[in-house]
DRENLUMVO-496222 format. One record per residue (C-alpha): residue number from 1; residue in three letters; x, y, z. Coordinates in steps of 0.001 Angstrom, whole numbers. Each point is the difference from the previous one (the first is absolute). Example, Ala and Ser with C-alpha at 12.3 -4.5 7.8 and 13.67 -1.06 7.14 Angstrom:
# DRENLUMVO-496222
    n  res       xx       yy       zz
    1  ALA    12300    -4500     7800
    2  SER     1370     3440     -660
***
This chain:
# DRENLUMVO-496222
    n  res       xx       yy       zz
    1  UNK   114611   -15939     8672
    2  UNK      224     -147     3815
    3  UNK     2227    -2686     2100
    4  UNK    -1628     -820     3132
    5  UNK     2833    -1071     3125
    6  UNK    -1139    -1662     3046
    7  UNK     2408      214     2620
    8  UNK      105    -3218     2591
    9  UNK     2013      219     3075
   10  UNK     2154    -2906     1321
   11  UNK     1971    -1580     2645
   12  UNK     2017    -2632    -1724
   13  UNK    -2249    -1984    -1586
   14  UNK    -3002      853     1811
   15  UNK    -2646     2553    -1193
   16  UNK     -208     2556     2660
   17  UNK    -2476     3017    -1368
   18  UNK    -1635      616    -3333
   19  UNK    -1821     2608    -1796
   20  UNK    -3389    -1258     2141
   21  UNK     1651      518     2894
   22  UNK     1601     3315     -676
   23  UNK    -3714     1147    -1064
   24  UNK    -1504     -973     3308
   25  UNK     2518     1175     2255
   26  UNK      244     3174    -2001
   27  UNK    -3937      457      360
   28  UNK      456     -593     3833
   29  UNK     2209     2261     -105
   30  UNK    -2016     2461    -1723
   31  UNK    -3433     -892     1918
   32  UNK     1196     -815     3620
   33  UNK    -2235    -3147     -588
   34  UNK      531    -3430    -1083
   35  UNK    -4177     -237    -1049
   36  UNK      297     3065    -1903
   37  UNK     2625    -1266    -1811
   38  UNK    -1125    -3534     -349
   39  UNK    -3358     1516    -1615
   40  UNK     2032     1846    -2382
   41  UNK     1900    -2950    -1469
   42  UNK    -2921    -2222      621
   43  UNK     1854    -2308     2399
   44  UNK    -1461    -1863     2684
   45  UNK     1548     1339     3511
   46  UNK     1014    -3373      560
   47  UNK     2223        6    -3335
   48  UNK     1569     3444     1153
   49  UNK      718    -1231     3653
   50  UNK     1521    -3417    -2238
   51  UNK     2256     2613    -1839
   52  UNK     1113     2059     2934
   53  UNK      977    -3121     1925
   54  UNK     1729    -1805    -2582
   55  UNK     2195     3346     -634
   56  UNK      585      440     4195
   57  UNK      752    -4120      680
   58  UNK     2798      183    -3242
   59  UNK     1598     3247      377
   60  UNK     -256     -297     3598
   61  UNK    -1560     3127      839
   62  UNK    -3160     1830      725
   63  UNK    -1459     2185    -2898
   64  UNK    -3178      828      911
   65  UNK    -1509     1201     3574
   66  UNK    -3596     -535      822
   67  UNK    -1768     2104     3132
   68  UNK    -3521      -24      959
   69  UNK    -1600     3521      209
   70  UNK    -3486     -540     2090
   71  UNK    -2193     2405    -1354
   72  UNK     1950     1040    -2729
   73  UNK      982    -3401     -981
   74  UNK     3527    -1450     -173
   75  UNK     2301      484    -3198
   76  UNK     3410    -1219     -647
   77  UNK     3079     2061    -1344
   78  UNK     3131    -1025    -1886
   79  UNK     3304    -1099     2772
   80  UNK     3118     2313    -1129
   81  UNK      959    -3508    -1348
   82  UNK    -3008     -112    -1789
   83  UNK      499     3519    -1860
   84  UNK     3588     -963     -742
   85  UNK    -1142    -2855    -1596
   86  UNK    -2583     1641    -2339
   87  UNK     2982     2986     -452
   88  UNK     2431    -2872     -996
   89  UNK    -2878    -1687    -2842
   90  UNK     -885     3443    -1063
   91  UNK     3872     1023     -677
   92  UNK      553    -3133    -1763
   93  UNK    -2922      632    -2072
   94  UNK      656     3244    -1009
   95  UNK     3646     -788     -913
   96  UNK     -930    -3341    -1972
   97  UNK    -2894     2318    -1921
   98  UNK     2710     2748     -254
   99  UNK     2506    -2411    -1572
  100  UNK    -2799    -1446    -2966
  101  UNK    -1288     3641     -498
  102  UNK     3789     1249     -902
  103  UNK      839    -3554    -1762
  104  UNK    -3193      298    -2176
  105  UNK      675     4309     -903
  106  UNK     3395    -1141    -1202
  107  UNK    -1233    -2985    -2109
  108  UNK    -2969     2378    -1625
  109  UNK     3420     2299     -806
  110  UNK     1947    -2253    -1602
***
């Protein structure tokens, strides 16, 4: 048996940042670029740059900095906001996973 959770943020009512969103800012994160990380979730950029901005205009803040890079190319990187944000989804996870791990040990005891 395996329970699946998928954790949604929220601001009152409103859905702020979901597990799509987590994966793509985590991958930017990871890749220092929002195509790389598009391609790996097989996103359109557009669809990324949709999920980025929806997450910035709500929480009212940036989470993701672009820069071009000339020869090298540009890249973009994760705002200390950003990271905190991921840090704050990843803690939440862990402790909601944590909590149905234990719960499930102790009902396979009884």
């Amino acid at each position: 048996m395996r329970i699946e959770i998928k954790l949604f943020m929220k601001k009152g009512d409103t859905l702020i940042f979901g597990p799509g969103t987590y994966r793509l800012l985590k991958l930017i994160d990871e890749s220092g670029n929002i195509s790389e990380a598009c391609r790996k979730l097989k996103i359109s950029y557009k669809k990324a740059l949709r999920l980025i901005n929806n997450v910035e205009k709500k929480l009212g803040i940036k989470v993701v900095e672009t820069f071009k890079g000339g020869a090298s190319r540009g890249g973009a990187r994760l705002t200390r906001e950003g990271k905190e944000i991921i840090k704050l989804y990843e803690d939440a996870l862990e402790m909601i996973n944590k909590t149905i791990r234990d719960y499930i040990k102790e009902m396979v005891q009884r």
